[in-house]
N, C-alpha and C positions, 0 to 999 in steps of 0.2 A: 479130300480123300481121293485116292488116284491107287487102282490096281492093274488097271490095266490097259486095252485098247481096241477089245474086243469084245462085243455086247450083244446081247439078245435085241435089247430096243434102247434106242439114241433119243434123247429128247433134248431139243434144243430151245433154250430162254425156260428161265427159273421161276417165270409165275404163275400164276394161282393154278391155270389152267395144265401147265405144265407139271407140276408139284402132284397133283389132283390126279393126271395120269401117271405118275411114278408110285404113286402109292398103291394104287390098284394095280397095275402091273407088277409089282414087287413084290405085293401079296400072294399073288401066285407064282410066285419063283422063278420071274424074269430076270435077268440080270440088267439092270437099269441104270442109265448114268443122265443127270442132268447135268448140261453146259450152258454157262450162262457170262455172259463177257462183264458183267458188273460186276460189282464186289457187295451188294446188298440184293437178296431173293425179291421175288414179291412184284416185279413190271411197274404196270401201273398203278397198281395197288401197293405201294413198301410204303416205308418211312425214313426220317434221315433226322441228322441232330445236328443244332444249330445254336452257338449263343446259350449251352447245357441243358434245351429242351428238346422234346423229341413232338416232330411235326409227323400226320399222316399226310400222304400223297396219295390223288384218289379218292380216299374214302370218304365218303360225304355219312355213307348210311351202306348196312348190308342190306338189302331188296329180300325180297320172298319170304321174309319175318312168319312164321306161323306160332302159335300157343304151341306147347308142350300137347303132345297126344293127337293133333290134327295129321291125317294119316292121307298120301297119296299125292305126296306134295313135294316140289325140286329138294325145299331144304332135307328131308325127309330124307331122301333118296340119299343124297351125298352123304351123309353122318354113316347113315347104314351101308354103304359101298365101300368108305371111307377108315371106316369104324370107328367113328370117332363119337362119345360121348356129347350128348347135346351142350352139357355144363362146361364142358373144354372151352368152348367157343364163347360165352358170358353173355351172351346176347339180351341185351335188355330193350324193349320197345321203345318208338317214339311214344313223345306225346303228343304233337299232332301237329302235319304239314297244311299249307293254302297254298294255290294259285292264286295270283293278282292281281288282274289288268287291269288299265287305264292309266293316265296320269300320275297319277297317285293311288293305284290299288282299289279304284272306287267298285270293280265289280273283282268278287273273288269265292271261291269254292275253297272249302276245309273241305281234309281227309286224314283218318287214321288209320289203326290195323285194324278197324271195325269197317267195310266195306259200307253199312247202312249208313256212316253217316255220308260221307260220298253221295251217295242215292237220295237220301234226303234233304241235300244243298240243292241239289242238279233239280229235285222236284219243286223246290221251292223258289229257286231265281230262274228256271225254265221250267215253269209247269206244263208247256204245250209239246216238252222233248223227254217228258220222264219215260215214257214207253218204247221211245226207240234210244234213248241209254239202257232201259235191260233188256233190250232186245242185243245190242253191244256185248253187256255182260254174259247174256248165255253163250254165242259165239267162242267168246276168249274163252270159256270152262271148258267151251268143248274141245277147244282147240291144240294139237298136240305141241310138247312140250321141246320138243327137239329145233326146231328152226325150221325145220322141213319146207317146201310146200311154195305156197302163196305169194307170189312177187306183186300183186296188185298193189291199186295205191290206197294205205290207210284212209286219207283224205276222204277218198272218193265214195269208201265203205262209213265212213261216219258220216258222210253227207248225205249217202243215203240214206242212214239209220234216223238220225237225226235234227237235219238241215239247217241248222242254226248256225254261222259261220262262226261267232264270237264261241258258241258252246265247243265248235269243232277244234277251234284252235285253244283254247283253254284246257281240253282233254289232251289232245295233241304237244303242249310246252312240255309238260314234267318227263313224258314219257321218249319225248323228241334228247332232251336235254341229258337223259339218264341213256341214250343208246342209241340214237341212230347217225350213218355216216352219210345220210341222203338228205340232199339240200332240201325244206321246205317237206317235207313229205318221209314217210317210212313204208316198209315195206309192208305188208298184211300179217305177215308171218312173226315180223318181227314188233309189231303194235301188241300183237296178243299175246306176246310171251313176255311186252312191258308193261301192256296193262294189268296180265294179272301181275307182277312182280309188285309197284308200287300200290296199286289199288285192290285189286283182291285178297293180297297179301299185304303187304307191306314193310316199313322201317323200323330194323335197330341197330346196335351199336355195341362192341364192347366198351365198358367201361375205360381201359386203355388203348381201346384203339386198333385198327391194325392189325399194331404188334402182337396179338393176344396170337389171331387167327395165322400167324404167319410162327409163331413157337408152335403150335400144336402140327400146322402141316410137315413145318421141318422135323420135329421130332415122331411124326410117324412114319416118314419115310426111310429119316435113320433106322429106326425100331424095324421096319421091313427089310433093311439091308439092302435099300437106295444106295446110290454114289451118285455124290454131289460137286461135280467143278466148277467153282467160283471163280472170276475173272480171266476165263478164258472160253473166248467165244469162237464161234465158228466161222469159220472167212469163208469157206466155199463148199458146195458140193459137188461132188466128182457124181457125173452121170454113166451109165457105163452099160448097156443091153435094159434100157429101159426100168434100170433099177438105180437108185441111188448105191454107188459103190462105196463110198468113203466119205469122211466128212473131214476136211485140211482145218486145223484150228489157227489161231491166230498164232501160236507162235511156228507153225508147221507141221506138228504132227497130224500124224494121219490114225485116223478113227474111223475103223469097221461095226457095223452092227447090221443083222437081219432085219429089224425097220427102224423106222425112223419118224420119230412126232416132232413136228415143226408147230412153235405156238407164238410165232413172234410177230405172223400176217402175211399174208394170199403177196403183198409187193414184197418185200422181206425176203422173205423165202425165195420168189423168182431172182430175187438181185445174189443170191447164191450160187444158182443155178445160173448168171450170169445172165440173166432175161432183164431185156428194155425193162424201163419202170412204164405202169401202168398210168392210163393219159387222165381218167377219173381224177377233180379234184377231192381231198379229203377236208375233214374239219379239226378247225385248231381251237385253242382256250387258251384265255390266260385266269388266274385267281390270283387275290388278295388273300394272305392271312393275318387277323389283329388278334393278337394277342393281349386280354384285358387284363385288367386287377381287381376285378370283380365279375358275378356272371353278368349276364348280357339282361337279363329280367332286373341286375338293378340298375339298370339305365331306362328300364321302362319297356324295354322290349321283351316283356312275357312270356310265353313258354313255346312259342313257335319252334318247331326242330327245323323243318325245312320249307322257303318260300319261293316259288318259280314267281317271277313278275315279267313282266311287260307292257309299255306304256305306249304302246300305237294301237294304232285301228286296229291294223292283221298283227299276228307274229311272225315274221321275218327269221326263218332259220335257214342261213347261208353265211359260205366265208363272206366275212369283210370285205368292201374296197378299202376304209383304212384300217389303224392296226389293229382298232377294238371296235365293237357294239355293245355301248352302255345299255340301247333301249331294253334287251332284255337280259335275262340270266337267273341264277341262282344265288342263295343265300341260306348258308347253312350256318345252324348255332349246335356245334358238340355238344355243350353243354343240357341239350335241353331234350335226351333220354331220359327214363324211368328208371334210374341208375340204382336204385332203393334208399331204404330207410339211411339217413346219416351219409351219403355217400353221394359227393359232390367233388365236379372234375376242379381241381387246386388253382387253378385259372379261367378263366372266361376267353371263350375263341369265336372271334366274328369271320366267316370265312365268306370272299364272292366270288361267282364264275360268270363269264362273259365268255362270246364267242370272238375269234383272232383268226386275223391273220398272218400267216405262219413266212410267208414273202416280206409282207411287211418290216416284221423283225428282224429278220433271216440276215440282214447285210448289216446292221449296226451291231457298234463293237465301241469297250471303253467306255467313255464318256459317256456317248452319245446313248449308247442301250441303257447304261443307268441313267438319264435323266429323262427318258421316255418311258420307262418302268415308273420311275415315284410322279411323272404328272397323270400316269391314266389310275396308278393307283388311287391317288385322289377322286380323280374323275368317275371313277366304279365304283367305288363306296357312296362318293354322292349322290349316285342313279341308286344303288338299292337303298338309301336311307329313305327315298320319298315312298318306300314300301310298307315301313315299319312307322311306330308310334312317334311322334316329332320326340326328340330328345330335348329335355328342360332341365339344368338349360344348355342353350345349345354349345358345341365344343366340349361339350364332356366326353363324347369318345375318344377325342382324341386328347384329353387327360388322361383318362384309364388306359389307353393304349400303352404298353410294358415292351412291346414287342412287335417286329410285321416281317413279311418277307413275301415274295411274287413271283409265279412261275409262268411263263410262256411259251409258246411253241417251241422256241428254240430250248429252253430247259429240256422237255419233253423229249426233244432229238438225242439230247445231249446224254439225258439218263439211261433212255430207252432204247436209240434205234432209232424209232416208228418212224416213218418219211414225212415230213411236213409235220413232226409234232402230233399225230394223228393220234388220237385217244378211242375212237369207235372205226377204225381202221378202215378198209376199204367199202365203199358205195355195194361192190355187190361182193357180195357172201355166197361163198360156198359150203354150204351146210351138208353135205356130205365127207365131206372132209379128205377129198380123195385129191391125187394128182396127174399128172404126166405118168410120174414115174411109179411105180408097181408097188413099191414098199417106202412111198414117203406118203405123207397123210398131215393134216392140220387140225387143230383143236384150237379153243380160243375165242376172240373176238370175231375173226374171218369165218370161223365153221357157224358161226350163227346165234351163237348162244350170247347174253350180254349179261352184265353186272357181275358181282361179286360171285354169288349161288351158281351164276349161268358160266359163269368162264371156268370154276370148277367142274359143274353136272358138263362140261364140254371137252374136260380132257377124260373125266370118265369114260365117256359114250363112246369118245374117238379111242379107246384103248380097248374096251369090250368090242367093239364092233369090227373093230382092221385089227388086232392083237391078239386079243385072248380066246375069237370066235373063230378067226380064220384058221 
């Protein structure tokens, strides 16, 4: 849809965080246009079809899960800003994630959207740290919700709470691996806004996916008399008395608006505005996804939803020297929500994330990138099966296997943008969400907010705050 070329507020890149802020600003009778250079919404969070199925990207788990009626809480907020019905969104719980280090998984903590059990793993495999983990917990309840604040090092706050180095980084993997763009460490600010998301809160899912949550946001912003241009992205900003003048689209035209919400990331955005690229490195990933012919519990791996592992002394979160790090990552099974009664996903999805580097990749091409994609795929399933129940007998996964496919850095570039495949975007965050320029502003990854709940509650805030207050 295309009227025109002249806008109350410009918002550029069509995901969640973006989306999130069109809604709200259109509700009060901004004239709003999203520009987005892809031809599928959604960033890092969409989906795509392959081979007549339909894969999510991203989505492992929606974060900050609360019951129906829990009141003063991120989800809470956006539904109500948003005005979106809770039942729109189909949200159904995990059933419950572990951490699992060592070798082979030999020390690990369970967690669900019951926070006590959490607290009674940690008192029971650390009884001499159960008092400074709720010493932890009151912290992050109290702690504000915006990004705000705190640039200390998590680390160094849980080691004082704490002191257990195994406990530290065991607390530290799920929440390191769900949001931070800081090698080995997170920032304070941004610990407590993922502590509570996975642990205080916690996972769910819709039952399709995604796609559920991405019909309900396109169709409220329609219904608010949004405009929405797909596959046309924005090449440049014209700067012009300290205001952003124009925005030059890919194919030329020029686009005026009174502000302007940039939701693409703090380097992005400068590479616009024609500014150097920032010297911070970021962090890459690559995943596996298998596709089964039955769920994943009938191979004998149970009802796990989601398993952070690592099999070293410390956990190691930094780019790669080469192109993957098997020792740690994630391992997420779709299947294994509270999806209800009779209602079970049509396939079994084994999904794994490691950390990449995004250099590595970056210069093969042809052959050569396909046959370094199918050996580490190998390689990555092998490191997360020594996490899970031995399969009997062995090579049935890859019987049931129907289907797979792998994305890496360079994927990530390719769909997204993001510089280096970057998924939690730049190292330091501007959680204010302000710029150089008078009427340009960010929302997003870079403004501070993380996961699904945060990248929306993050175009909200940055739309109330520089829009609809100013």
């Amino acid at each position: 849809m295309n009227s025109g070329s002249q806008y109350d507020v410009a918002i550029i890149g069509a995901g969640l965080s973006g989306l999130a802020a069109g809604i709200r600003l259109a509700h009060f009778g901004k004239r709003v246009c999203i520009f987005e250079r892809h031809n599928a919404p959604g960033g890092l969070n969409s989906f795509y079809s392959l081979g007549g199925r339909k894969y999510d990207v991203g989505l492992h788990a929606v974060t900050n899960f609360v019951p129906a009626g829990v009141k003063g809480t991120p989800l809470g907020k956006i539904l109500r800003q948003l005005r979106i019905e809770r039942d729109e969104f189909e949200l159904c719980p995990q059933k419950g994630s572990r951490v699992a280090f060592g070798p082979r998984g030999e020390t690990s903590l369970s967690f669900t959207n019951d926070f006590s059990v959490l607290e009674s793993e940690v008192a029971a495999k650390f009884p001499a740290q159960a008092d400074g983990f709720r010493k932890i917990a009151r912290y992050v309840r109290q702690a504000p919700l915006s990004g705000d604040g705190d640039s200390a090092s998590a680390r160094g706050f849980i080691r004082a709470s704490v002191g257990d180095p195994l406990l530290e980084d065991m607390l530290l993997c799920p929440l390191m691996f769900y949001g931070s763009a800081r090698e080995d460490d997170m920032d304070l600010s941004q610990f407590a806004i993922m502590f509570r998301a996975l642990y205080l809160e916690g996972f769910a899912r819709p039952f399709e996916g995604v796609r559920v949550m991405m019909r309900v946001l396109l169709e409220k912003f329609r219904q608010a008399g949004g405009e929405r241009r797909m596959k046309c992205g924005v090449s440049r900003i014209v700067a012009r008395d300290g205001r952003a003048a124009a925005l030059i689209l890919d194919s030329g035209e020029e686009i005026t608006a009174a502000q302007v919400l940039s939701s693409i990331g703090i380097a992005e955005t400068g590479a616009l505005l024609g500014e150097k690229p920032p010297t911070q490195r970021t962090l890459g990933y690559v995943e596996t996804i298998s596709v089964l012919d039955r769920a994943p519990s009938a191979l004998g791996w149970g009802d796990d939803t989601i398993v952070f592992f690592n099999d070293s002394e410390r956990f190691t979160y930094r780019d790669p020297e080469g192109q993957v790090d098997t020792r740690s990552g994630i391992i997420c099974f779709p299947n294994n929500f509270q999806y209800g009664e009779g209602r079970e996903l049509p396939e079994g999805l084994f999904r794994v994330t490691c950390l990449a580097n995004f250099e590595a990749w970056s210069g093969l091409a042809g052959e050569a990138y396909r046959a370094d994609k199918e050996r580490w795929f190998g390689a990555i399933q092998e490191s997360a099966k020594r996490f899970l129940p031995p399969l009997d007998p062995p090579g049935s996964l890859e019987r049931a296997t129907v289907a797979t496919d792998m994305f890496t850095p360079t994927t990530v570039v390719k769909y997204t943008g993001h510089a280096r495949g970057a998924i939690y975007g730049s190292p330091v965050k501007n959680p204010g969400g302000r710029t150089a320029l008078s009427n340009l502003f960010l929302c997003g990854t870079d403004q501070g907010m993380l996961g699904i709940v945060g990248s929306m509650l993050s175009g909200i805030s940055m739309a109330n705050q520089h829009i609809l207050r100013a």
